[in-house]
ROFIMI-303196 format. One line per 5 residues: number of its first residue (from 1); their letters; for each residue x, y, z of C-alpha. Coordinates in nm, 2 decimals, m for minus. Layout:
BEGIN
NUM	A	X:Y:Z ~ ...
END
This chain:
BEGIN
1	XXXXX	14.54:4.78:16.49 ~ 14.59:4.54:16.19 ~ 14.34:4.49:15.95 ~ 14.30:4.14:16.05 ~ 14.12:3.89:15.87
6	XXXXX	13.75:3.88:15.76 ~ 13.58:3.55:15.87 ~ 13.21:3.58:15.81 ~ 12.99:3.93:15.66 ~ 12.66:3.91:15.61
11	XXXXX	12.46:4.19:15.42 ~ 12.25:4.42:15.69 ~ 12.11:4.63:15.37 ~ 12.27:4.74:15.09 ~ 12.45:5.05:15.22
16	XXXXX	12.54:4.82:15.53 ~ 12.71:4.46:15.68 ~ 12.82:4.33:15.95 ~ 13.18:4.20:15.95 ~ 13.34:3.95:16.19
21	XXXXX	13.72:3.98:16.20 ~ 14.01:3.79:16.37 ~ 14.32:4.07:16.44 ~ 14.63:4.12:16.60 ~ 14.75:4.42:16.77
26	XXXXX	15.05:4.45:16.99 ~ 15.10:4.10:16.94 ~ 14.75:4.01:17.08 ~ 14.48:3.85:16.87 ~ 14.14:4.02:16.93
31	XXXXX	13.76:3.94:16.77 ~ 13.59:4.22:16.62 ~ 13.23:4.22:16.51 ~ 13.14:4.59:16.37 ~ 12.91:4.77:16.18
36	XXXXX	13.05:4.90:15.81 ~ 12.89:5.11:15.58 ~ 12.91:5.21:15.22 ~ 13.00:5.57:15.18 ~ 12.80:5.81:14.95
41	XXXXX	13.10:5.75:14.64 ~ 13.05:5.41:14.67 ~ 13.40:5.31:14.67 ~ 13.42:5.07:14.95 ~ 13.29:4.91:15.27
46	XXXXX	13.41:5.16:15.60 ~ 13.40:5.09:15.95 ~ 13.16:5.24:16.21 ~ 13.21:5.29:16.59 ~ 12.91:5.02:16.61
51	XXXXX	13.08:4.74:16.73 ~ 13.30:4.50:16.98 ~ 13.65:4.42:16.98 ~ 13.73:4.15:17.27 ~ 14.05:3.92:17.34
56	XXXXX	14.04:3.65:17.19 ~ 14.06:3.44:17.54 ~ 13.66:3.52:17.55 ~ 13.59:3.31:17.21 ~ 13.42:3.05:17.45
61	XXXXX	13.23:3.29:17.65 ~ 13.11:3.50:17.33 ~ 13.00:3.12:17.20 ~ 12.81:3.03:17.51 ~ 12.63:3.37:17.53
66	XXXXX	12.54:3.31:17.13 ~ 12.42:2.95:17.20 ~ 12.15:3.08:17.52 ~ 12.03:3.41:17.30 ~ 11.91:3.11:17.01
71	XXXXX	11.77:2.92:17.27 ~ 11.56:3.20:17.44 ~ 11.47:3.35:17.08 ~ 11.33:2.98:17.00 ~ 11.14:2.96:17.23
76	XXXXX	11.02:3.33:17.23 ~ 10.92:3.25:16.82 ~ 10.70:2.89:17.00 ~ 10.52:3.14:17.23 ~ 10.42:3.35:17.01
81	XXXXX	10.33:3.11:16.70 ~ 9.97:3.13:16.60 ~ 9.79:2.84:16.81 ~ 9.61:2.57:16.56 ~ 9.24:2.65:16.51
86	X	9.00:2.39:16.63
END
């Protein structure tokens, strides 16, 4: 598989991120969101076997099941704020 392009990382911790990546293999483009780690020398960012590589033809589905986990970990954060003292 490609490398593929990097289109959003953020920083887990500072041995670790989390990399989402557009690539193309056998002339099929695929998502891949996957755990990469910095080795003990430090050199550069690896990749794990923590991750998901999907066709690309489930960007919507991946997009509605993101859009529902916010929703339900909204309103699991509003149940469990601290109610106002009267």
């Amino acid at each position: 598989m490609e490398e593929g392009i990097v289109v959003h990382s953020f920083q887990r911790n500072p041995e670790e991120e989390v990399r989402f990546c557009v690539r193309e293999y056998k002339e099929r483009r695929y998502i891949d969101v996957r755990l990469w780690f910095l080795p003990a020398n430090g050199e550069e960012f690896r990749p794990t076997k923590k991750g998901i590589t999907l066709s690309l033809e489930y960007l919507a589905e991946i997009k509605k099941g993101l859009e529902r986990v916010g929703k339900v970990a909204s309103e699991m954060a509003l149940q469990q704020a601290p109610k106002p003292v009267k």
